[in-house]
DRENDRENDO-671794 format. One line per 2 residues: number of its first residue (from 1); for each residue x, y, z of N, C-alpha, C. Coordinates in steps of 0.02 Angstrom, whole numbers, always signed. Layout:
<atoms>
NUM	X:Y:Z:X:Y:Z:X:Y:Z; ...
</atoms>
This chain:
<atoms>
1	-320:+740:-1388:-378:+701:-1411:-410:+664:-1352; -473:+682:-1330:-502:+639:-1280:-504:+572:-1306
3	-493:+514:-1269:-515:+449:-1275:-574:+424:-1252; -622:+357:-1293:-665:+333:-1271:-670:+321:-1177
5	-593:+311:-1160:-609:+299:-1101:-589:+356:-1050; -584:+408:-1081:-598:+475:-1038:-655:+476:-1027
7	-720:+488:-1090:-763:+497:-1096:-808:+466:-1066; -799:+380:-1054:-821:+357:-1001:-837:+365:-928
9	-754:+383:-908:-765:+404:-840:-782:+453:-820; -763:+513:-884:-826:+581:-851:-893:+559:-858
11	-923:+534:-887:-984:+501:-870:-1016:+453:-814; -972:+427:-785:-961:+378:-740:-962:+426:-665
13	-920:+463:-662:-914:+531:-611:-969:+561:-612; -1022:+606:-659:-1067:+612:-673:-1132:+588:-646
15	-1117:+515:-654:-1208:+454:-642:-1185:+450:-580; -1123:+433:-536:-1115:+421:-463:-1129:+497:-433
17	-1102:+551:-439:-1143:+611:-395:-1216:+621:-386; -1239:+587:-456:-1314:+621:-466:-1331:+552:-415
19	-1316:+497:-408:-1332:+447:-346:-1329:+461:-299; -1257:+504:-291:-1253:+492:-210:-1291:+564:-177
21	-1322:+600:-228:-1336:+684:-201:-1423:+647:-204; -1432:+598:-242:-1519:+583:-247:-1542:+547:-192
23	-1495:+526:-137:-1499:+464:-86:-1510:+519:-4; -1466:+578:-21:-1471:+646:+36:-1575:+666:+70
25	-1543:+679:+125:-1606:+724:+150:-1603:+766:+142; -1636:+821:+123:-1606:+867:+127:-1617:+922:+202
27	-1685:+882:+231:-1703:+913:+303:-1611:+893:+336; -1616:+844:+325:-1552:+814:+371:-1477:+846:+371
29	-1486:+906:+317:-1418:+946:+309:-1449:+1017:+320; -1516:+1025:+365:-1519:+1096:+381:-1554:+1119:+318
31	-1559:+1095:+260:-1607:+1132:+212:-1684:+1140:+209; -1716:+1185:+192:-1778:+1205:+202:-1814:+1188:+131
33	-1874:+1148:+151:-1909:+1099:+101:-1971:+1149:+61; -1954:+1171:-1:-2007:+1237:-3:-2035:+1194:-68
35	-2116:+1170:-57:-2127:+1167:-125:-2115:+1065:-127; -2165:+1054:-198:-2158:+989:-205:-2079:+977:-231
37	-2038:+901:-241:-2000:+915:-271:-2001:+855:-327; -1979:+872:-368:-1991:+825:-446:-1962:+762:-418
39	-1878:+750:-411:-1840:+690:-389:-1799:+696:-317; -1803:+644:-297:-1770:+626:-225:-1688:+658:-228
41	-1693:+675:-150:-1632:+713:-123:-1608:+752:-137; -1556:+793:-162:-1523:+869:-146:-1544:+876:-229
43	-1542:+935:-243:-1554:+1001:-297:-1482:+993:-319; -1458:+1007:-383:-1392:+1001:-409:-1378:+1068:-368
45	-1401:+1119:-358:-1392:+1193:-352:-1364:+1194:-260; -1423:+1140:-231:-1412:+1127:-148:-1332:+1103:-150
47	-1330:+1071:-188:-1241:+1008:-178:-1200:+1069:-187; -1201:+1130:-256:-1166:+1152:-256:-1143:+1212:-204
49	-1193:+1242:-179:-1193:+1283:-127:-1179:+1265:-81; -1200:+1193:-35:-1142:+1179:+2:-1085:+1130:+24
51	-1055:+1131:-68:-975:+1117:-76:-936:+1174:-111; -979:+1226:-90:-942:+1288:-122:-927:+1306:-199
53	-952:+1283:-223:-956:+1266:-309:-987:+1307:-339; -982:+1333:-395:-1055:+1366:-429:-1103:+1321:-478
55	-1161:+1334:-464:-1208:+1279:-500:-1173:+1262:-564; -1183:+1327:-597:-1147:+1330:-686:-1088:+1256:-698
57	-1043:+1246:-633:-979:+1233:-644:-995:+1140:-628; -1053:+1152:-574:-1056:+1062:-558:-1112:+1036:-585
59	-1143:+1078:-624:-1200:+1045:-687:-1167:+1025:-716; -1092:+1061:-745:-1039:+1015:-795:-1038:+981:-779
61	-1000:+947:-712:-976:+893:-693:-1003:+824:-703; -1077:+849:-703:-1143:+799:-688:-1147:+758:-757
63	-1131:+845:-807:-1142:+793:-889:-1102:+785:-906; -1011:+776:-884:-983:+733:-923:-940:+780:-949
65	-968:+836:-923:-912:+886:-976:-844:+887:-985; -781:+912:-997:-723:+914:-994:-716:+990:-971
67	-718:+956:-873:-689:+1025:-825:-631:+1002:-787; -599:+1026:-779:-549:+1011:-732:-568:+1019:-632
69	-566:+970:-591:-608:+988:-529:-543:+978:-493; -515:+1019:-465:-463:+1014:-399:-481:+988:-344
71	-418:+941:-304:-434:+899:-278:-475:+913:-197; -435:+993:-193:-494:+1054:-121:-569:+1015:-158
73	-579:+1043:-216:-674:+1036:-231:-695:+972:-205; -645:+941:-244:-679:+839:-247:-677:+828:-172
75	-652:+852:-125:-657:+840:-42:-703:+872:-26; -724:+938:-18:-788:+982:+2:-849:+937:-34
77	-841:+901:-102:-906:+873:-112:-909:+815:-93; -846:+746:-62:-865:+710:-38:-854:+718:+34
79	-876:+800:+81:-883:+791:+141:-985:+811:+124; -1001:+854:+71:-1058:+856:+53:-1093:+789:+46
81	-1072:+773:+11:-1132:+717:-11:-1116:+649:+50; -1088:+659:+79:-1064:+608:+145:-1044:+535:+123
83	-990:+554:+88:-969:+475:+53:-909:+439:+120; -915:+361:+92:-882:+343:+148:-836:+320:+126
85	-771:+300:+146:-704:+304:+141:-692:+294:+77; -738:+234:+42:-714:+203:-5:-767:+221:-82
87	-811:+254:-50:-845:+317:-114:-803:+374:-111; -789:+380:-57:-732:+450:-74:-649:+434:-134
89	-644:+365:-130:-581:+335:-148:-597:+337:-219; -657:+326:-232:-693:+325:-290:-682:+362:-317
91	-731:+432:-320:-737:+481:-326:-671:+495:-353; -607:+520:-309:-555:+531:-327:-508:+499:-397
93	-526:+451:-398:-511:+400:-456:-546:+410:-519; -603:+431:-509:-640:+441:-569:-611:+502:-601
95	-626:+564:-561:-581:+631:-578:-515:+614:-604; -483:+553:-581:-413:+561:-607:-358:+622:-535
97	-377:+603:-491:-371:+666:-434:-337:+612:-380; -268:+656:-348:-271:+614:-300:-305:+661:-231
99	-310:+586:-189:-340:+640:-121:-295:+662:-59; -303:+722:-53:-255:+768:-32:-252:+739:+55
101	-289:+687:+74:-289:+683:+136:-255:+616:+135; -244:+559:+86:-211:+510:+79:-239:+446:+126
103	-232:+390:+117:-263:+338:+155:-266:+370:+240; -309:+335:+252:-295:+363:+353:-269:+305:+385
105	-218:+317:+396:-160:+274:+427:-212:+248:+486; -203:+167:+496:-225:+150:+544:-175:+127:+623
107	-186:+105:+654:-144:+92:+726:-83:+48:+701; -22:+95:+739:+30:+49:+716:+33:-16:+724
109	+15:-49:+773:+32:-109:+789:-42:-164:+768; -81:-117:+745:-141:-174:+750:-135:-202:+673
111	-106:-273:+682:-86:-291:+625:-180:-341:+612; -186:-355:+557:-259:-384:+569:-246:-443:+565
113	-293:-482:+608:-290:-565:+607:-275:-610:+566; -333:-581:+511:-323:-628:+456:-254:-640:+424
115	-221:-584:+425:-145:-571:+405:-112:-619:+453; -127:-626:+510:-62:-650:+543:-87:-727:+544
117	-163:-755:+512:-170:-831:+508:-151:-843:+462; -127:-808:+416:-118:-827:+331:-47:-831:+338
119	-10:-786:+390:+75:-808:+381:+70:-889:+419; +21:-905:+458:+30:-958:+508:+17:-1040:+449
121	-35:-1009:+414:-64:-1067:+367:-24:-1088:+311; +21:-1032:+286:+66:-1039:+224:+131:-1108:+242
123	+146:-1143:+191:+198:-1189:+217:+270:-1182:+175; +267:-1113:+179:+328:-1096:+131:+373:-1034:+194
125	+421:-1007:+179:+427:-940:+219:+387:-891:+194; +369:-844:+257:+301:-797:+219:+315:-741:+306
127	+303:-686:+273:+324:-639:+313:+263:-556:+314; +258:-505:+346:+223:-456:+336:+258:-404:+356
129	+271:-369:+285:+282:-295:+305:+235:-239:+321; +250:-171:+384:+210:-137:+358:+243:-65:+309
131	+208:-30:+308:+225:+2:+249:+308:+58:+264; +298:+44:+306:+379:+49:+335:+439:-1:+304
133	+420:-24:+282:+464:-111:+275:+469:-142:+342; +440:-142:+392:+479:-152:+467:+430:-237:+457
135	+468:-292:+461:+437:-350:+484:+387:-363:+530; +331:-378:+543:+295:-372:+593:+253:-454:+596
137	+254:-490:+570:+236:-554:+562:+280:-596:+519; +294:-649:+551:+334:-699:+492:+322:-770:+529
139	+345:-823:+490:+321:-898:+499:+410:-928:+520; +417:-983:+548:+473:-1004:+563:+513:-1011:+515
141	+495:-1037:+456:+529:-1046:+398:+560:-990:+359; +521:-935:+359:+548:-876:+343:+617:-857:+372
143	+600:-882:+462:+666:-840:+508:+700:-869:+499; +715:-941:+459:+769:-1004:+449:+793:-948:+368
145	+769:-949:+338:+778:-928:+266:+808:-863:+282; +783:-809:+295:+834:-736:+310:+859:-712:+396
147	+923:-773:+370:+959:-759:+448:+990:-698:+432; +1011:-668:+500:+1018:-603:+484:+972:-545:+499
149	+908:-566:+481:+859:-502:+464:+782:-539:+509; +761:-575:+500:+709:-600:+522:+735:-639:+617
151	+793:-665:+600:+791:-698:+667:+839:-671:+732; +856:-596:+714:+891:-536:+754:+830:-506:+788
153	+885:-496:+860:+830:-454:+901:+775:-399:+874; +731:-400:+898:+714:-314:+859:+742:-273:+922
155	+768:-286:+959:+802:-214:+1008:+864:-213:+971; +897:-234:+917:+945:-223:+879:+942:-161:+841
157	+1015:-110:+839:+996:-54:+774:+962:-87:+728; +922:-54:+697:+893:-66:+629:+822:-102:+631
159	+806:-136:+707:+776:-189:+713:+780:-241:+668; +697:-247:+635:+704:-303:+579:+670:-267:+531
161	+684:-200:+497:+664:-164:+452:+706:-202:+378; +676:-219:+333:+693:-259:+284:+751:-199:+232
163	+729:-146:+219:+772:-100:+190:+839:-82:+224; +857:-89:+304:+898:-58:+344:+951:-130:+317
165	+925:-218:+320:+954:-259:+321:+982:-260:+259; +957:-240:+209:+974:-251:+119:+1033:-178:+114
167	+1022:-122:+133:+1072:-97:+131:+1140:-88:+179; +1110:-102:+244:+1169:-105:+289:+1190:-145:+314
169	+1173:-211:+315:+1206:-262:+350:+1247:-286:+320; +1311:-307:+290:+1343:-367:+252:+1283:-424:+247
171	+1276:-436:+328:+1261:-531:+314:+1209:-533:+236; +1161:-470:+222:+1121:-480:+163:+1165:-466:+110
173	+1217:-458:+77:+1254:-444:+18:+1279:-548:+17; +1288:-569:+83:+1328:-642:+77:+1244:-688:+58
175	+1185:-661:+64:+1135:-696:+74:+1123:-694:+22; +1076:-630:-18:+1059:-646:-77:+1085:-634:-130
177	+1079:-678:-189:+1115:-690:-245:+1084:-637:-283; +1155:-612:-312:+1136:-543:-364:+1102:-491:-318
179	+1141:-475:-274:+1124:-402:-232:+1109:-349:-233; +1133:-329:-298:+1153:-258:-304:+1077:-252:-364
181	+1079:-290:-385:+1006:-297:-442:+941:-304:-410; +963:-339:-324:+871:-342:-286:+900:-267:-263
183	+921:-237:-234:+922:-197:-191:+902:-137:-221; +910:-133:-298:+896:-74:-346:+830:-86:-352
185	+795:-145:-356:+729:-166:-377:+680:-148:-304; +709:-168:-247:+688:-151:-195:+668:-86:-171
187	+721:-19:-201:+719:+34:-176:+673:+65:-226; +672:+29:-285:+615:+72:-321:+563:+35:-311
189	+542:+7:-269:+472:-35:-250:+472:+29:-198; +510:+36:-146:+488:+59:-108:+468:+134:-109
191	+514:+158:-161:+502:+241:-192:+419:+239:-212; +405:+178:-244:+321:+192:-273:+298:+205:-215
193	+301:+169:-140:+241:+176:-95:+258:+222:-64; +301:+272:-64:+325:+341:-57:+276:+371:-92
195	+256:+362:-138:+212:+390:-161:+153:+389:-147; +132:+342:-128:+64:+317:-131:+55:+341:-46
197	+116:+327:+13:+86:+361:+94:+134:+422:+93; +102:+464:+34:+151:+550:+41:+161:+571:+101
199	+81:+529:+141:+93:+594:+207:+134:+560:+283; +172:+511:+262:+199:+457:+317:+275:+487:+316
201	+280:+547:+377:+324:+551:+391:+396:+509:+393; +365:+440:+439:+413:+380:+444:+435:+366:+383
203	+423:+368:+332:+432:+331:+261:+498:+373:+254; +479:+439:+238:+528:+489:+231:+576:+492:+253
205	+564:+506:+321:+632:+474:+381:+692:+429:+377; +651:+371:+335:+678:+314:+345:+731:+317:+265
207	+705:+362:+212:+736:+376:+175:+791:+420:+180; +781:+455:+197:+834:+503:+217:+892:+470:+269
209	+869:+431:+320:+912:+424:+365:+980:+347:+291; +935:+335:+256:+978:+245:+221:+1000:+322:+180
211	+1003:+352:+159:+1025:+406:+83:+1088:+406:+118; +1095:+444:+193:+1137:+443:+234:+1197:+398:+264
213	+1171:+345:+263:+1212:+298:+303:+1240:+238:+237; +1200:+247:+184:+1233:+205:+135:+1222:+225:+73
215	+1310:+250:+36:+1310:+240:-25:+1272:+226:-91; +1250:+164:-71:+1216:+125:-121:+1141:+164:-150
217	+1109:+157:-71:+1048:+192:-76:+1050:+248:-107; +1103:+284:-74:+1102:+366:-102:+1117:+360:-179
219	+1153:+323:-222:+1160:+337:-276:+1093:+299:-319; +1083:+257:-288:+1012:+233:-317:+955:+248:-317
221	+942:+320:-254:+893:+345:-253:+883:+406:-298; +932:+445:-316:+951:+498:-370:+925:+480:-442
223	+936:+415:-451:+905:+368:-506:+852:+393:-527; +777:+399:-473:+705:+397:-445:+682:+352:-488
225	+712:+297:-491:+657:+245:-530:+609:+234:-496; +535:+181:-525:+481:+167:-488:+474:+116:-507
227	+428:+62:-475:+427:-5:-492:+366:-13:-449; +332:-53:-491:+261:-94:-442:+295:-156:-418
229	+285:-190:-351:+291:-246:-310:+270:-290:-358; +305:-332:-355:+287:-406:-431:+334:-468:-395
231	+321:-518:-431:+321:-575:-393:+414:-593:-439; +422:-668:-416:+486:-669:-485:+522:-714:-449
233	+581:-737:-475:+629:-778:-434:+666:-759:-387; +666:-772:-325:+723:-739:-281:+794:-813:-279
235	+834:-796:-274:+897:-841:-278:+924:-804:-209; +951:-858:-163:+997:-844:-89:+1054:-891:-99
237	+1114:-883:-59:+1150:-916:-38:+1157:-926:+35; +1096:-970:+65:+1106:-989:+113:+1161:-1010:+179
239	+1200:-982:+230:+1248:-999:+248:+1266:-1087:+276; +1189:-1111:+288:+1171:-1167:+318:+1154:-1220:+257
241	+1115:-1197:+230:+1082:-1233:+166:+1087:-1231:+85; +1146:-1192:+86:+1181:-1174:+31:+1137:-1147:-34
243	+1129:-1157:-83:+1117:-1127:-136:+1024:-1128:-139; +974:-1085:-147:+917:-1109:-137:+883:-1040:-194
245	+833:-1082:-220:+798:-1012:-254:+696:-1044:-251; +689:-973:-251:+610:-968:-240:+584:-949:-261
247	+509:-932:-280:+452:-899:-324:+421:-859:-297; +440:-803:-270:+391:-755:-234:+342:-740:-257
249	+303:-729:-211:+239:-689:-233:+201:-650:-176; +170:-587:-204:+173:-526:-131:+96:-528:-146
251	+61:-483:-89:-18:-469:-80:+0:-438:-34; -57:-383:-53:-89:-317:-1:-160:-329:+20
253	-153:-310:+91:-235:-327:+120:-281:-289:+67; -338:-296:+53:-394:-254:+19:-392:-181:+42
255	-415:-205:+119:-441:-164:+164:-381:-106:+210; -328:-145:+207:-259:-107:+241:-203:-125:+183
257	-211:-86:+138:-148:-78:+99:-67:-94:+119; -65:-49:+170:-14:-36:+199:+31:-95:+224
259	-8:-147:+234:+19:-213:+242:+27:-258:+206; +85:-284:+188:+112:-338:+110:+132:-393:+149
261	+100:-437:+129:+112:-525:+163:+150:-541:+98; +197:-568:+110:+263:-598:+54:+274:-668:+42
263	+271:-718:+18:+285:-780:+13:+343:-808:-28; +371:-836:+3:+421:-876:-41:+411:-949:-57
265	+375:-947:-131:+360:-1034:-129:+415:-1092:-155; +419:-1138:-132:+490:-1202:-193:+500:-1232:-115
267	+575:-1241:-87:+622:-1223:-170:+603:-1250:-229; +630:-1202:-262:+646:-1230:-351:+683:-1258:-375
269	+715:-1278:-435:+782:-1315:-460:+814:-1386:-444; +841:-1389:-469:+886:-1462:-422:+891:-1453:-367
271	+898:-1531:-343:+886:-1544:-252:+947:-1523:-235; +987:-1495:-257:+1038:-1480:-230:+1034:-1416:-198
273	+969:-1394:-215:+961:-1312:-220:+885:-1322:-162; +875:-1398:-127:+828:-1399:-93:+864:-1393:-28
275	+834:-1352:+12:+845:-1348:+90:+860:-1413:+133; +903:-1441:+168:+913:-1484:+199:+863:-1497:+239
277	+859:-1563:+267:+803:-1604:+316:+800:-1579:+385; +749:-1541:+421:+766:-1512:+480:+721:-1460:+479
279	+706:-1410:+434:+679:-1371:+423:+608:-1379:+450; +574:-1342:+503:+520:-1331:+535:+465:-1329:+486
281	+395:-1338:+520:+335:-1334:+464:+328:-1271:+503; +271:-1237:+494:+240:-1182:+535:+192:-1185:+572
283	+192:-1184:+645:+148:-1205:+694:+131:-1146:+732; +85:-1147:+773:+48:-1117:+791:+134:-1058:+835
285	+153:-1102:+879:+194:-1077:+915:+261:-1033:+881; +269:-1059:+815:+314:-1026:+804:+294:-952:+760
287	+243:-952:+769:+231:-871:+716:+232:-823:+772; +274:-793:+765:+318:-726:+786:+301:-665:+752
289	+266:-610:+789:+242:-537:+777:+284:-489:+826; +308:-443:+788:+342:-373:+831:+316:-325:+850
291	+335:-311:+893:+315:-251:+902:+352:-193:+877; +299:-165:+819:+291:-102:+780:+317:-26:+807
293	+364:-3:+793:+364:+69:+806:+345:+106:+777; +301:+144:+841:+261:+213:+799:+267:+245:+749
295	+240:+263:+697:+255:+313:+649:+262:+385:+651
</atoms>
C-alpha cells in the first residue's frame, strides 16, 4: 500500500528535477538551440539523453510515478543537472537511494575551528571524535575525567582511539560503571556509522583488528545490533574522585558529520558523587588536539 508520505516525496523528487533541469543552459552543456522554446532550461528529453535515461522512463519520474530509479541513474542525473553536494544529498533521500559514492571524506587532520572553540567554551568535560573514534580534541576536564584514555600518550598502542580503550585496556572496565552494558551500546553506535562511511576503509580495519584482539567485541559484534548516538547517564568510578555520574549529550557538525563533539554535563546526584576541589576550568592553554592518523 503506498502511503500519503510516499506519495509526497515522489512528488517532491519530481518539482526539484523539473527546478533544477529549468535553471540549466542548455548552450552551456554543448546543446544546440533550434527554435523558440516554451520554458527555461533543459527539455525533459535533453536531461534524459544526457543522463542516459529514456525520456518515457524520466517523464515518470517528473510525475510522481511509482518507478524504481537505481542509485548508477540518480548519480548520472545529479552529474547532469550539476547539483551540488548537498542537492545531490537531496536528491538521494528523496528516491529513498543511498549514494553510491558516500560522503567525501574530508582531510584527516583538519578538524574545523568552530569544533575545537566549542570544546574550549564548554565547562564540563567535552571531547571530539572523528569518525574513527580516535580523540582529536578534548578540554582539560575531560583528560581529568577519562584517565587512562584521554590523558595517555597518543604514541601509545591504541593511541587515544576511544573503542581500542573500552575494549582493551582494563583501566576502562575499573572506570566505567556498568561496562559491559556501555561497551555493547557503544559498539552498536559504532556499527551504525559503519554504515553510514561504507567506504572508510579505516572503520573496517579498526573492526576487524578489536573482533581480533578482544573477545568481547567479537561476540558482540555477531549480535549486529544498531543504535543511533543518544545522550543518557554515564556513571564512572573515578580512581581520584570516586563515584561520579553525568548527562551526556553528543552533536555532529552540520557540515562534517564525521565529527561528534561529546559533553559530559553535572556532576549529578549527591555531593558525594561531586568531583573534588582542584579540578581545572577550561582555558585556552589547556585544550589539547592530536594528531589524526590517516585513513
Amino acid at each position: 500500500m503506498v502511503t500519503p508520505a510516499t506519495l509526497e516525496r515522489r512528488r517532491a523528487l519530481g518539482a526539484f528535477l523539473m527546478a533544477r533541469r529549468a535553471r540549466l543552459c542548455p548552450t552551456a552543456l554543448g546543446l544546440p538551440v533550434a527554435g523558440r522554446r516554451r520554458t527555461p532550461g533543459l527539455r525533459r528529453e535533453e536531461v534524459a539523453q544526457l543522463a542516459g535515461l529514456s525520456v518515457t522512463w524520466y517523464t515518470w519520474i517528473e510525475q510522481g510515478r511509482d518507478v524504481s530509479v537505481s542509485p548508477a541513474a540518480l548519480a548520472r542525473l545529479a552529474r547532469t543537472l550539476q547539483l551540488s553536494a548537498a542537492e545531490r544529498t537531496y536528491l538521494f533521500d528523496l528516491a529513498g537511494k543511498r549514494d553510491p559514492t558516500g560522503p567525501v571524506p574530508a582531510p584527516a587532520s583538519d578538524v574545523p575551528a568552530a569544533l575545537e572553540a566549542a570544546v574550549q567554551a564548554v565547562a564540563a568535560p567535552a571531547y571530539v571524535l572523528d569518525r574513527q573514534w580516535n580523540a582529536v580534541a578534548w578540554n582539560a576536564l575531560a583528560s581529568r575525567l577519562f584517565m587512562g584514555w584521554l590523558d595517555r600518550s597518543a604514541d601509545k598502542p591504541g593511541g587515544r582511539n576511544l573503542l581500542r580503550f573500552i575494549f582493551l585496556e582494563p583501566a576502562a572496565r575499573r572506570l566505567i560503571r556498568g561496562w559491559e552494558e556501555r561497551a555493547r551500546r557503544v559498539l552498536a553506535e559504532f556499527r551504525a556509522e559503519c554504515g553510514v562511511f561504507a567506504e572508510d576503509r579505516g572503520m573496517q580495519s579498526l573492526a576487524e583488528e578489536l573482533r581480533a584482539r578482544s573477545a568481547v567485541f567479537a561476540r558482540l559484534w555477531q549480535a549486529h545490533a544498531v543504535l543511533g548516538r543518544e545522550g543518557g547517564l554515564r556513571q564512572f568510578n573515578h580512581p581520584k574522585d570516586g563515584p561520579l555520574a553525568y548527562e551526556q549529550a553528543a552533536f555532529a557538525l552540520a557540515s562534517r558529520p564525521e565529527f561528534k563533539l561529546v559533553m559530559l554535563l553535572g556532576p549529578i546526584g549527591s555531593s558525594k558523587e561531586r568531583p573534588k576541589a582542584g579540578l581545572p576550568k577550561p582555558r585556552l592553554s589547556s585544550f589539547k588536539r592530536s594528531r589524526v592518523p590517516s585513513h
